[in-house]
C-alpha positions as a Markdown table, in Angstrom:
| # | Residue | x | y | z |
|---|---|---|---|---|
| 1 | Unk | -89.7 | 106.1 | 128.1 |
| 2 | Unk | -88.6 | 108.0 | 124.9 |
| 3 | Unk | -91.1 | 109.1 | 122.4 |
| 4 | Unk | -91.4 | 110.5 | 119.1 |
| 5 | Unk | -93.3 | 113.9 | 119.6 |
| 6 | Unk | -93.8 | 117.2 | 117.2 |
| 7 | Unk | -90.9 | 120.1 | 118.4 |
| 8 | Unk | -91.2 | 121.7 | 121.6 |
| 9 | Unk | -89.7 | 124.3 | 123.6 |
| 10 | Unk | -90.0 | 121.7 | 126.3 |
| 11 | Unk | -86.4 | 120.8 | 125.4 |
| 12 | Unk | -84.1 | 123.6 | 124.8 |
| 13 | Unk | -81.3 | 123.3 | 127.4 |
| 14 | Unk | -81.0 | 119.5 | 126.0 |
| 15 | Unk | -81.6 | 120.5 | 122.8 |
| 16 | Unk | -78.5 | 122.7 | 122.8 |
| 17 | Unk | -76.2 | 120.3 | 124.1 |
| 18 | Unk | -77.7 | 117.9 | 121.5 |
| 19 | Unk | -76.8 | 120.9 | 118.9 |
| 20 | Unk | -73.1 | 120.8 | 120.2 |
| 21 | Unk | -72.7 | 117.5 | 120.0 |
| 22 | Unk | -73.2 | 117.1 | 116.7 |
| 23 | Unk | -71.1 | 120.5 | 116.4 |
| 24 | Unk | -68.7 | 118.6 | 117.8 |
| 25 | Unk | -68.7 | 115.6 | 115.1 |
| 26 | Unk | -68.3 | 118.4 | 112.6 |
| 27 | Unk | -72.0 | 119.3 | 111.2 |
| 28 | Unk | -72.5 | 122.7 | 110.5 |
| 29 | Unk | -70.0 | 123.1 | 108.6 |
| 30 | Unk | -70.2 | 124.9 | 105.4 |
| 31 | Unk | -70.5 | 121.7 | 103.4 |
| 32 | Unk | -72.8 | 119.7 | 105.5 |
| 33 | Unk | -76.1 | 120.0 | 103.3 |
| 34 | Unk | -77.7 | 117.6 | 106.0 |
| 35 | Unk | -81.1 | 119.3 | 107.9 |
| 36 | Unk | -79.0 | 120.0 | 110.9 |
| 37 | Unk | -76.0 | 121.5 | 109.2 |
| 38 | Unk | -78.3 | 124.4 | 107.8 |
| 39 | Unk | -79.8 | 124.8 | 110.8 |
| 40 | Unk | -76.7 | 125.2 | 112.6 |
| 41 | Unk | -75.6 | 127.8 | 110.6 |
| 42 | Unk | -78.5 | 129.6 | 110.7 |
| 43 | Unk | -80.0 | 129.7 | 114.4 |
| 44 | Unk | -76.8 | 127.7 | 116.1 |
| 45 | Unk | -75.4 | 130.9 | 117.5 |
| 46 | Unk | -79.4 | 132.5 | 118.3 |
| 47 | Unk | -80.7 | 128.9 | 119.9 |
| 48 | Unk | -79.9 | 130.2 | 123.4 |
| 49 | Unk | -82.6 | 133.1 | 123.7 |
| 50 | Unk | -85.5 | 131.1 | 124.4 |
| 51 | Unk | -87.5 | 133.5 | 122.2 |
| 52 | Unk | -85.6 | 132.6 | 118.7 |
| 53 | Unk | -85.8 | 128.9 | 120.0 |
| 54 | Unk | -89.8 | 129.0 | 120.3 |
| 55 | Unk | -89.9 | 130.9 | 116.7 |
| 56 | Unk | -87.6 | 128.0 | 115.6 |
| 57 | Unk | -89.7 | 125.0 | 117.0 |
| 58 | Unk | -92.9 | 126.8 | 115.8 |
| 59 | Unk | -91.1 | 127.3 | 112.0 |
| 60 | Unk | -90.4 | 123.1 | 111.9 |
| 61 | Unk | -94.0 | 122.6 | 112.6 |
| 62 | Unk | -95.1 | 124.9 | 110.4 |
| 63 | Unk | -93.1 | 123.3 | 107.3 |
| 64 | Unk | -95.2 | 120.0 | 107.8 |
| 65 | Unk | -98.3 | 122.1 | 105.7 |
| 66 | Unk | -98.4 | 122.5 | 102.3 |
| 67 | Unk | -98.8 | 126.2 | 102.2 |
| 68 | Unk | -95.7 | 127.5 | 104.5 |
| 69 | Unk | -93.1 | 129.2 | 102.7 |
| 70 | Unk | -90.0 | 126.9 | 101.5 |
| 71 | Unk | -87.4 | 127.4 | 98.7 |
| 72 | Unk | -88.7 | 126.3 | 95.8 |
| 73 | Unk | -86.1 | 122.3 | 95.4 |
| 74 | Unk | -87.9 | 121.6 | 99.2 |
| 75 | Unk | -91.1 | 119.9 | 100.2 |
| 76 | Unk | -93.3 | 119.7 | 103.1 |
| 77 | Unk | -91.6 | 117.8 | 105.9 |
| 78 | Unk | -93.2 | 116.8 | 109.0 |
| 79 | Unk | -90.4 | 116.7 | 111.9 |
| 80 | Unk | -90.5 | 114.6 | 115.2 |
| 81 | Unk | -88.1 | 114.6 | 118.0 |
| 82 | Unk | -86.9 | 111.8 | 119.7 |
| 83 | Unk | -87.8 | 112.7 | 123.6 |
| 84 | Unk | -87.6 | 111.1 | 126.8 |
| 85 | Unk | -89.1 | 113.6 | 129.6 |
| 86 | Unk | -87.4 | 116.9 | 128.8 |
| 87 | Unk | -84.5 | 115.4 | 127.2 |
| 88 | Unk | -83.4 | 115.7 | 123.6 |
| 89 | Unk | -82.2 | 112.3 | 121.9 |
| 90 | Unk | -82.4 | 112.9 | 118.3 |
| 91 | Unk | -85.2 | 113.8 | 115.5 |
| 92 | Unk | -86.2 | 112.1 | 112.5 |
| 93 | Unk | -87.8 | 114.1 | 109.2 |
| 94 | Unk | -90.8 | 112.5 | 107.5 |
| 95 | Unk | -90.7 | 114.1 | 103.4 |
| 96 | Unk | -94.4 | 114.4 | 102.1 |
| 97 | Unk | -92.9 | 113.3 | 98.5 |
| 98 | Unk | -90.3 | 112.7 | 97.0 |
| 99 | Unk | -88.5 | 115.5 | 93.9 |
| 100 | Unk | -85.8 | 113.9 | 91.9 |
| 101 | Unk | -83.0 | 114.7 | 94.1 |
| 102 | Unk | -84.4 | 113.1 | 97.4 |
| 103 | Unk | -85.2 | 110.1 | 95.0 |
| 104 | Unk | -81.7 | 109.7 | 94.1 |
| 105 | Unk | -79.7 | 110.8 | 97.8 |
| 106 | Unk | -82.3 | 111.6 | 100.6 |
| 107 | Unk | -85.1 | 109.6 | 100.3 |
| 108 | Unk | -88.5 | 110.2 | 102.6 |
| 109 | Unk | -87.4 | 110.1 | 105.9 |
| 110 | Unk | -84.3 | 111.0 | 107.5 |
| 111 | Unk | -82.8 | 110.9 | 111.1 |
| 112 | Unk | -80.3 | 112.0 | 113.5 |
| 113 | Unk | -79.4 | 110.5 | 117.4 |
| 114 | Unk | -77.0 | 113.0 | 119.4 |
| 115 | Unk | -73.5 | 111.3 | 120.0 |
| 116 | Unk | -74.3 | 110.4 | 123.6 |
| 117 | Unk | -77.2 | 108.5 | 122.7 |
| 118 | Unk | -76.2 | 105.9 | 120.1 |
| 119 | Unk | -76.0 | 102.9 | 120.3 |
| 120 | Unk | -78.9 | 102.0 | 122.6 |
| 121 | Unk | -81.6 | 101.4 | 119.6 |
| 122 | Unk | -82.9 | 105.1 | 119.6 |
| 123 | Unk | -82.5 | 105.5 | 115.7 |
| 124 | Unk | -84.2 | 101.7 | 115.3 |
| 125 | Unk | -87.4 | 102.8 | 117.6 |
| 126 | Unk | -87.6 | 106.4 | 116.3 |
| 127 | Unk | -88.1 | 105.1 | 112.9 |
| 128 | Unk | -90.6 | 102.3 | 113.6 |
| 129 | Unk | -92.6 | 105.0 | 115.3 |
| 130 | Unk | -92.5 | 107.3 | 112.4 |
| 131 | Unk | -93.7 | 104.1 | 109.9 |
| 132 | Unk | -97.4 | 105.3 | 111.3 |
| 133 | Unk | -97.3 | 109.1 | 110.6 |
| 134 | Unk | -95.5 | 108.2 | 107.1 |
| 135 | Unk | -98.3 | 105.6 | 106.2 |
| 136 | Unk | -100.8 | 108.8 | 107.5 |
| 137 | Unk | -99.5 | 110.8 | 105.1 |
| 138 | Unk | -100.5 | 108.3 | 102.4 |
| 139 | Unk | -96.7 | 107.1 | 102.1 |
| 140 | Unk | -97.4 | 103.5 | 101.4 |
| 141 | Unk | -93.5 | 103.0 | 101.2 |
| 142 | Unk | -91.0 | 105.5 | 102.3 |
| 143 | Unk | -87.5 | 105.8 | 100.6 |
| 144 | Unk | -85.1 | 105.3 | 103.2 |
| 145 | Unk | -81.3 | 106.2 | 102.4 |
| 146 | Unk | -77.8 | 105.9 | 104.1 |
| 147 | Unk | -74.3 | 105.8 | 103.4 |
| 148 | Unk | -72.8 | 102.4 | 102.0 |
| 149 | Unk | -70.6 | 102.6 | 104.6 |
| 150 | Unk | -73.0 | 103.5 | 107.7 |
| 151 | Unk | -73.3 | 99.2 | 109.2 |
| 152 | Unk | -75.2 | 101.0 | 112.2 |
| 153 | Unk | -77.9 | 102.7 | 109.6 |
| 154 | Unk | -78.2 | 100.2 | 107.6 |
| 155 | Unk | -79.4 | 97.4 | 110.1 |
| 156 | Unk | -81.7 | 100.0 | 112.0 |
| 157 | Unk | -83.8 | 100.4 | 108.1 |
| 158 | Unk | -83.4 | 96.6 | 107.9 |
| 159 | Unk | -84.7 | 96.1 | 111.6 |
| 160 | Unk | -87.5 | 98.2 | 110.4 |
| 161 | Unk | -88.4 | 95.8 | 107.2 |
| 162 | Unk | -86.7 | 98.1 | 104.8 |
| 163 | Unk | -85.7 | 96.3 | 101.3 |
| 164 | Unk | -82.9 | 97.0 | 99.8 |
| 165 | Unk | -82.8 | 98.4 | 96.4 |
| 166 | Unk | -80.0 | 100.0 | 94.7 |
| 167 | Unk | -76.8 | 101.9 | 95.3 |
| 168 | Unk | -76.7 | 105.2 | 93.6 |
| 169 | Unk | -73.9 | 107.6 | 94.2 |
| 170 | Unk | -72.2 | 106.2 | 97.1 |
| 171 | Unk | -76.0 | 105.7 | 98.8 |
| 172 | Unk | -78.0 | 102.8 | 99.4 |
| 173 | Unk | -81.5 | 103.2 | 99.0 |
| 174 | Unk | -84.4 | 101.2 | 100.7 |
| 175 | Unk | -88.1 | 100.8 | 100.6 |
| 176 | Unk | -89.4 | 100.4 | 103.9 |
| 177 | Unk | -93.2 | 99.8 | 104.4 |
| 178 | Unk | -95.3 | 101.8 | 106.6 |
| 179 | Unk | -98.6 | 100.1 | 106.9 |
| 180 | Unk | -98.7 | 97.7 | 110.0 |
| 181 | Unk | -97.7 | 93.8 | 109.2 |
| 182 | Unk | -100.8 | 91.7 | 108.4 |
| 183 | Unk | -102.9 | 95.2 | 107.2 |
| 184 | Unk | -104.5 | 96.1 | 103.7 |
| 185 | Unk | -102.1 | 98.7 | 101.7 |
């Protein structure tokens, strides 16, 4: 049964066909500013040597604390991948806080499913398990963003109670909650 669970090196030969999937799709390239498309271009040709993979998995965790080393527009992010067993399905990124940019186009958390894996409610479950660590992190709301014209995203924040509240440059933004239904906030 899938599960969300912090990076491990548990996954790297799915990992890497996850990576050339979305390769595939065309992320990576030089203007995808997504998390994956940096990360591509940096490590997507070092991912095989299990070394640089570890050292990569062991950067994401450390960018969930405060004190790790970031450029200066970026903010703590605690990353989760989407696991069943020792297969890769996807990984979702949890913001600590919001600057003015993810405000306005990335919002708190964000979230990727490998091609082979859609449509089978992977993205819908990875993000209702993520509403507890967000709500840990003292995220009473997290800003949840997507395309206007991404139907699949948009009912998988909905399915998760999020509430739509604006466009704003060709994004849709939505508050979803992240304290359990029925508890104090």
């Amino acid at each position: 049964m899938p599960a969300l669970v912090s990076p491990t090196a548990d996954v790297h030969d799915s990992f890497r066909t996850a990576m050339a999937e979305f390769q595939a799709e065309g992320r990576g390239a030089p203007d995808d500013e997504s998390m994956i498309g940096r990360e591509i271009r940096e490590y997507g040709d070092r991912w095989a040597d299990p070394a640089v993979f570890r050292a990569y998995v062991d950067a994401l965790r450390a960018d969930a604390l405060e004190e790790s080393p970031r450029p200066a527009h970026f903010v703590p992010a605690t990353t989760l991948w989407w696991v069943d067993g020792t297969d890769y399905l996807g990984r979702l990124a949890i913001r600590h806080r919001l600057t003015d940019w993810l405000r306005e186009y990335g919002g708190h958390i964000g979230y990727d499913v490998r091609a082979t894996a859609r449509r089978r409610g992977h993205a819908t479950a990875m993000l209702r398990a993520a509403l507890p660590t967000a709500h840990a992190l003292g995220i009473p709301s997290a800003l949840v963003t997507c395309d206007v014209d991404n139907v699949g995203s948009r009912k998988v924040i909905e399915a998760n109670g999020g509430v739509l509240e604006d466009e704003r440059h060709g994004k849709l933004r939505f508050w979803v909650p992240t304290a359990p239904v029925g508890s104090a906030r």
